[in-house]
C-alpha positions in Angstrom: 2.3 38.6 130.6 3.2 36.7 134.1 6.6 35.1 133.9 7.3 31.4 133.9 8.9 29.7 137.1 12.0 28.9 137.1 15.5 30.0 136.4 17.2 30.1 133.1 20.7 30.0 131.4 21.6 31.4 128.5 24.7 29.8 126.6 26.4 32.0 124.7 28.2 31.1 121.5 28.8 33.7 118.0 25.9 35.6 119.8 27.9 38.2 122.1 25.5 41.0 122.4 23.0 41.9 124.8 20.7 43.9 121.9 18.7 42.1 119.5 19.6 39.2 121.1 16.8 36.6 121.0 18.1 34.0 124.0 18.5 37.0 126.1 15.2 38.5 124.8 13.1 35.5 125.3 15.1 34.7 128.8 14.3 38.1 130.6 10.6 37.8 128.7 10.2 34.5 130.5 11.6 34.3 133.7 12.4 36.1 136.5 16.4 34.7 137.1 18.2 34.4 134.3 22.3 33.6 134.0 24.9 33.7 130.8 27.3 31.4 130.1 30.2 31.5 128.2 33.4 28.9 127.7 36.6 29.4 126.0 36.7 25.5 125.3 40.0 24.6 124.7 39.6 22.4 121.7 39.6 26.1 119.8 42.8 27.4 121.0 44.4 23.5 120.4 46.9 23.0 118.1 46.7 21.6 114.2 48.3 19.4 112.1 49.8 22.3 110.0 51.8 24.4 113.7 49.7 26.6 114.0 46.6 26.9 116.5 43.4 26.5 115.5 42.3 29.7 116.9 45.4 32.5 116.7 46.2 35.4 118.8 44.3 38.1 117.1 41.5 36.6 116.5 41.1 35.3 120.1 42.2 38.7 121.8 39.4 40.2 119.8 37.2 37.7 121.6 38.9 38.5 125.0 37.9 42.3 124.3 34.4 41.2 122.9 34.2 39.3 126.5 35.4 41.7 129.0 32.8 44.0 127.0 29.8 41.6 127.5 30.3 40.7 131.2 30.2 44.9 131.6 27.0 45.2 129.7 25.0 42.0 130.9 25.7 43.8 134.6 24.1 46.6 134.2 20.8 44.3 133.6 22.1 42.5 136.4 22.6 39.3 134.8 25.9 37.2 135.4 27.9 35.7 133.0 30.0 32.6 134.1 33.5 32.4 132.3 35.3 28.9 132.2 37.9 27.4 129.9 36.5 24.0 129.7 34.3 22.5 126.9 30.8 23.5 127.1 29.6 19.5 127.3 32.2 19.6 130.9 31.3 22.8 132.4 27.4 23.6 131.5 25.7 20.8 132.7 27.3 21.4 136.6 26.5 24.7 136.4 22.9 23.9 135.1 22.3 21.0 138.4 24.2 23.4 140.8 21.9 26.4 140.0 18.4 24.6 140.1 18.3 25.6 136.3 14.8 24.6 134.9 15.2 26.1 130.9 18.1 26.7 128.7 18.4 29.1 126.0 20.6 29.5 123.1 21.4 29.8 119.3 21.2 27.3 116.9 24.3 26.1 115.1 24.7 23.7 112.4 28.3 22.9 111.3 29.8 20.0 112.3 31.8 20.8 114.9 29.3 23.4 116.4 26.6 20.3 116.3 28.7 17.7 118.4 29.5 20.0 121.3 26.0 21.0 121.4 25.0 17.0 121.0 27.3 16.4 124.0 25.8 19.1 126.0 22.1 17.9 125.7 23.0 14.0 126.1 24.2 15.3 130.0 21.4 17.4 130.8 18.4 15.6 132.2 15.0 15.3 130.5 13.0 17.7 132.5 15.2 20.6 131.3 13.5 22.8 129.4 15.4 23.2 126.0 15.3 26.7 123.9 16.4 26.8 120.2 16.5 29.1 117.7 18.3 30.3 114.5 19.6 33.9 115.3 22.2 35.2 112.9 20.4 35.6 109.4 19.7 38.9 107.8 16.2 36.9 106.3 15.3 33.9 108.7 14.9 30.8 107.4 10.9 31.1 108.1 11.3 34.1 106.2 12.9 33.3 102.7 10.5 32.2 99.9 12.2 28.5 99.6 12.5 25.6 101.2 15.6 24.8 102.7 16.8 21.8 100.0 15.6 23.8 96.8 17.6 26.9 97.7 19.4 27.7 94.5 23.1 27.1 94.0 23.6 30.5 92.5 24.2 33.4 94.9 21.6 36.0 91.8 18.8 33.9 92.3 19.0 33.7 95.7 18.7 37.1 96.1 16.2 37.9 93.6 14.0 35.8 95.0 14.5 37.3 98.7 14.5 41.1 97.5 11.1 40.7 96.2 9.6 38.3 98.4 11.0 38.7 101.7 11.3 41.2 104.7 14.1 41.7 107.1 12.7 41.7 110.8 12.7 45.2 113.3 15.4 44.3 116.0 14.3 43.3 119.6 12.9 45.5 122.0 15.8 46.4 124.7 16.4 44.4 127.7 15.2 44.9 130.6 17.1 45.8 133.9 16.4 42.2 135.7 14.7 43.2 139.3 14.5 39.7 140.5 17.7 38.2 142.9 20.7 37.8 140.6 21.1 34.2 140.4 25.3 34.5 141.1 26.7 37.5 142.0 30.3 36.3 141.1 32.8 38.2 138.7 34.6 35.3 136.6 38.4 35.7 135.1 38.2 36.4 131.4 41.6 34.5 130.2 44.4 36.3 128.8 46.0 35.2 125.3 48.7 33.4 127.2 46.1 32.0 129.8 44.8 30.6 126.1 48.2 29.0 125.4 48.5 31.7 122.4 51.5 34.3 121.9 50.5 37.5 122.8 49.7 39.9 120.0 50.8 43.4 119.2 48.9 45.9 117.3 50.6 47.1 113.9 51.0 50.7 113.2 49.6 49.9 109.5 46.6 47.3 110.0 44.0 48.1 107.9 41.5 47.1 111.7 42.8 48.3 114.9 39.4 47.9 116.5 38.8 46.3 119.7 36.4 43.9 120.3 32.3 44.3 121.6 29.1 45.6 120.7 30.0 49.6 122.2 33.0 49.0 119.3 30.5 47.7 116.8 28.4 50.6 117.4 31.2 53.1 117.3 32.5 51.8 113.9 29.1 52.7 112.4 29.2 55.9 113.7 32.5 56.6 112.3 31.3 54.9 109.0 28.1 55.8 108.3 26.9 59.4 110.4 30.5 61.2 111.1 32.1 61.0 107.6 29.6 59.3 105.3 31.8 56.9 103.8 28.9 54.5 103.5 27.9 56.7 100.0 30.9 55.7 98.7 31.2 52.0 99.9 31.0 50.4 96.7 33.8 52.4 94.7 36.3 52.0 97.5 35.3 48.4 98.8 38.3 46.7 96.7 40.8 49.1 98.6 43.9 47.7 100.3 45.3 50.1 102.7 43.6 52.3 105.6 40.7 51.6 107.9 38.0 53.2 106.0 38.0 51.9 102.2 35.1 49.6 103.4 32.8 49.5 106.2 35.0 46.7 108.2 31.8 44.9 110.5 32.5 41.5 109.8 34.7 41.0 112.9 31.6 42.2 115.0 29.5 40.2 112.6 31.0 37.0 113.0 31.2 36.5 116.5 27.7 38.2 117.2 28.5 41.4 118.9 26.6 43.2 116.1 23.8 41.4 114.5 22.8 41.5 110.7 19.7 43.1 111.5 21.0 46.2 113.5 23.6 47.1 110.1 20.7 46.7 108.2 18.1 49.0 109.8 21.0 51.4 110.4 21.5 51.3 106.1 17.7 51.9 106.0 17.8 54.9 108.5 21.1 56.3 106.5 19.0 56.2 103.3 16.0 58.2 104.9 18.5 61.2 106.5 22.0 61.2 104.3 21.5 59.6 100.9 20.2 56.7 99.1 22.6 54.8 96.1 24.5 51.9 94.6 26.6 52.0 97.9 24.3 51.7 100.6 22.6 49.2 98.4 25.9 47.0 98.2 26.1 47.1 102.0 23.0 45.1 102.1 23.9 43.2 98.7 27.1 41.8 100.7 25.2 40.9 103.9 22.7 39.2 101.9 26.0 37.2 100.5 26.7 36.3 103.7 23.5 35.1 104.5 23.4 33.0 101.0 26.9 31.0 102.8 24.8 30.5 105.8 22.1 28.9 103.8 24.5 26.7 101.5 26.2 25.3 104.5 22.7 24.3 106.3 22.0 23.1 102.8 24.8 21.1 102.4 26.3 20.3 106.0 29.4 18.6 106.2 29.9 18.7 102.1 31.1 22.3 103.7 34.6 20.7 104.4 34.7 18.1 102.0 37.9 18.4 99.8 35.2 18.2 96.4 33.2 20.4 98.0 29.5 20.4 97.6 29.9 19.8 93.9 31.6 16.5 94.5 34.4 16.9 92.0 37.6 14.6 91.8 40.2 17.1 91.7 43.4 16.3 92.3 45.2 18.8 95.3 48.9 18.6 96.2 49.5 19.3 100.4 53.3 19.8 100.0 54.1 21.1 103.1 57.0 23.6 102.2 54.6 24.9 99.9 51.9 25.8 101.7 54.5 27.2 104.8 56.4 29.5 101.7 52.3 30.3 101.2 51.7 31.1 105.0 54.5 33.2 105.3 54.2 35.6 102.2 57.4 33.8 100.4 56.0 33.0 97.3 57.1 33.8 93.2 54.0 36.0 93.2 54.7 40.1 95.8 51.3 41.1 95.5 50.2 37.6 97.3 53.1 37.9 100.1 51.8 41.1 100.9 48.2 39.7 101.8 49.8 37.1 103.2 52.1 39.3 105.4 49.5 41.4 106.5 47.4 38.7 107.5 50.0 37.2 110.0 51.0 40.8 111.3 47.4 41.9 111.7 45.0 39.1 111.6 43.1 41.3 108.6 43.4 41.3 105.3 40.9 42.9 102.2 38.5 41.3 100.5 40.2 41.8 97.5 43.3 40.2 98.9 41.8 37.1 100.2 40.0 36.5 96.6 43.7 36.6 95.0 45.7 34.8 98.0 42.8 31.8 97.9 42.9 31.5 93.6 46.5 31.7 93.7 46.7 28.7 96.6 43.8 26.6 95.1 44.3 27.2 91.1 48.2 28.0 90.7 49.8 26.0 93.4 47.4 23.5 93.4 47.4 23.0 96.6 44.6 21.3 98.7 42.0 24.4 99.2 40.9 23.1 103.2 44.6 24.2 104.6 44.3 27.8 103.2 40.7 27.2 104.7 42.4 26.5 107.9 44.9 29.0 107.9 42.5 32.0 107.4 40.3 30.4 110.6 43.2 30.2 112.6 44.4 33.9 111.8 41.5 36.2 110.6 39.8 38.0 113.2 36.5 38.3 111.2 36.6 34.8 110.9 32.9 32.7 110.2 32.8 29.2 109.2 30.1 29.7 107.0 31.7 32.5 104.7 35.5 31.4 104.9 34.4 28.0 103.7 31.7 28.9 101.5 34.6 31.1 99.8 37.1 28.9 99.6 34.6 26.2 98.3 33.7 29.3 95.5 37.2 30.2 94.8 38.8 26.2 94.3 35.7 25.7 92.0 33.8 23.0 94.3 31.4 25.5 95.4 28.8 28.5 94.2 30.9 29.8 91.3 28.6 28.8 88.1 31.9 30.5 86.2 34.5 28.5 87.8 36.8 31.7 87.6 40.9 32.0 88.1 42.5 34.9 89.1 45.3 36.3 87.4 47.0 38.1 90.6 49.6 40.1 88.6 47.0 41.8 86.5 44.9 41.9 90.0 48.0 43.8 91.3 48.1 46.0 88.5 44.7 47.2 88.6 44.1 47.7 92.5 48.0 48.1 93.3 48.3 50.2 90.7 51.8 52.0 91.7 52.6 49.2 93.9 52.4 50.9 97.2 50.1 48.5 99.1 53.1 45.8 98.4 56.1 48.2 99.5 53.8 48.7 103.0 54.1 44.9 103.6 56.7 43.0 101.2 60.3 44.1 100.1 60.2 42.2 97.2 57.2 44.2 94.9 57.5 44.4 90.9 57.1 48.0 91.5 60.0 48.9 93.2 
């Protein structure tokens, strides 16, 4: 097929990758110049209402690394990517009238604050700019799943029956290709630092449960480990609810969440693990969870802004308490209850913390203390590397009963700690004050 005149830009956002990327795909398919572009806007890295930064250090330098890894792999199809710390609406637009660019590409978003940038950006861009959308970070694309978008079910089983039997997950793109045409900007932009960002620098902890670095290579590397050199994926789902070490569960969702790995690459790699190694309940529950992940994505297009309402998307009155010395004793691992201030310790040390942990640590904040669900929202966005709006919310909205929960469940962390802490060693690693010392 003859390429299209004209020069493109593709805007990167939780889409850092340069395989199985669709923007990038479609771009190179289309045009002979293409260029990337990619902003640390400020208004992540600002500061909230509750001192602390809406974007922390751990989570940002594993962006910085997922950067610096991009810029090296878009070279070597000899596409650019421009760097800036300004807000997408301030910086793209120039670039787009200084370059002559005729189409933009990138991913859809949906969430509020993902919508109004994006809003901003278009209202500055004239109307013979070509405009390229397209949803990019589903396991089962929304043109794939047998529903429409306002009947999907607000239980997580159904939605997966239903897409199990009726639906297919998509092969990945075909690789790029090695652009011949003249590179459109030849310059190598500054990736910020964390203090660049305004953000203490971070130090890595001899005990975090994810001392990865950030970018696809990474990504790649962890499934390796995971999956082909130890086959730790057969025994996912009995060591999942682990608390200490790097390898009681697959740990992708850092990659995941800011694109550097997408769905459908974990899930074709599952498939090909099944063919060579072994086929179970474990590699099963790989692709059970991503499918989870998917079902948050689907609720939140579902329900849009309900998302951050404080009665969720089930409207309910509760009544939350946002005592302030509460919530700090809550952030800093100083409450009556050791087995939360250990999750809660390890979170602010390492920016990670297990599944497991965040179900207890989110009950405990939301049904015990009350307290009003959206700041331990905002916390674990502000501090968890593998943060995703979609999931963190969804979650929270789950675990403070205004969400997907049909049961409307409380934890009882102490018999929590008990069963997965059973001799009390994950709290020793991280809090001095455990039951079972």
């Amino acid at each position: 097929m003859q390429k299209r005149k004209g020069k493109a830009l593709v805007w990167l956002r939780n889409d850092l990758r340069t395989s199985d990327q669709q923007s990038l795909y479609l771009a190179t398919k289309n045009h002979e110049q293409i260029i990337a572009y990619y902003s640390f806007d400020p208004a992540q890295y600002a500061s909230t209402k509750w001192g602390f930064k809406k974007t922390e250090g751990f989570r940002a330098q594993f962006l910085i690394e997922t950067i610096t890894a991009l810029q090296k792999d878009l070279a070597t199809h000899n596409i650019s990517l421009i760097i800036e710390q300004l807000s997408p609406h301030s910086g793209l637009p120039d670039w787009i009238t200084k370059l002559g660019i005729t189409d933009l590409y990138y991913q859809k978003e949906w969430t509020r604050e993902e919508q109004e940038e994006e809003d901003k950006v278009l209202r500055c861009l004239s109307s013979s700019i070509n405009i390229h959308s397209h949803y990019d970070q589903f396991l089962f694309q929304p043109e794939d799943i047998p529903m429409e978008i306002d009947q999907l079910p607000e239980v997580f089983t159904a939605f997966r029956k239903k897409c199990e039997k009726y639906s297919s997950v998509r092969p990945c793109l075909p690789s790029l290709p090695t652009m011949e045409g003249e590179n459109l900007l030849r310059e190598e932009f500054h990736i910020p630092s964390t203090t660049e960002l305004g953000l203490t620098p971070i130090e890595k902890h001899p005990h975090s449960a994810f001392p990865f670095v950030g970018g696809s290579n990474a990504a790649q590397e962890r499934i390796d480990h995971y999956f082909w050199k130890t086959e730790k994926l057969s025994f996912y789902k009995q060591t999942r609810n682990g608390l200490i070490g790097i390898d009681y569960s697959a740990k992708l969702s850092a990659w995941l969440a800011n694109g550097s790995i997408s769905a459908r690459q974990i899930y074709w790699q599952v498939i090909e693990y099944e063919k060579q190694v072994q086929k179970n309940q474990s590699t099963y529950w790989l692709i059970f969870e991503l499918l989870w992940r998917d079902y948050f994505k689907y609720i939140s297009l579902k329900h849009q802004d309900k998302l951050f309402h404080l009665g969720g998307i089930l409207a309910r009155n509760y009544t939350w308490k946002n005592n302030p010395k509460t919530f700090q004793s809550w952030c800093e691992g100083s409450t009556q209850e050791p087995f939360v201030n250990a999750n809660m310790i390890e979170l602010k040390k390492t920016g990670w913390m297990s599944n497991r942990g965040r179900q207890n640590v989110a009950s405990y904040f939301a049904k015990n203390l009350l307290m009003d669900w959206r700041m331990g929202a905002a916390y674990f966005e502000a501090f968890l590397i593998d943060y995703d709006v979609h999931s963190n919310y969804g979650n929270w909205l789950y675990v403070a009963g205004v969400g997907n929960d049909p049961r409307d469940r409380k934890f009882n962390v102490r018999l929590q700690a008990q069963r997965y802490d059973e001799q009390g060693k994950f709290q020793r690693l991280w809090n001095q004050k455990s039951l079972f010392e």
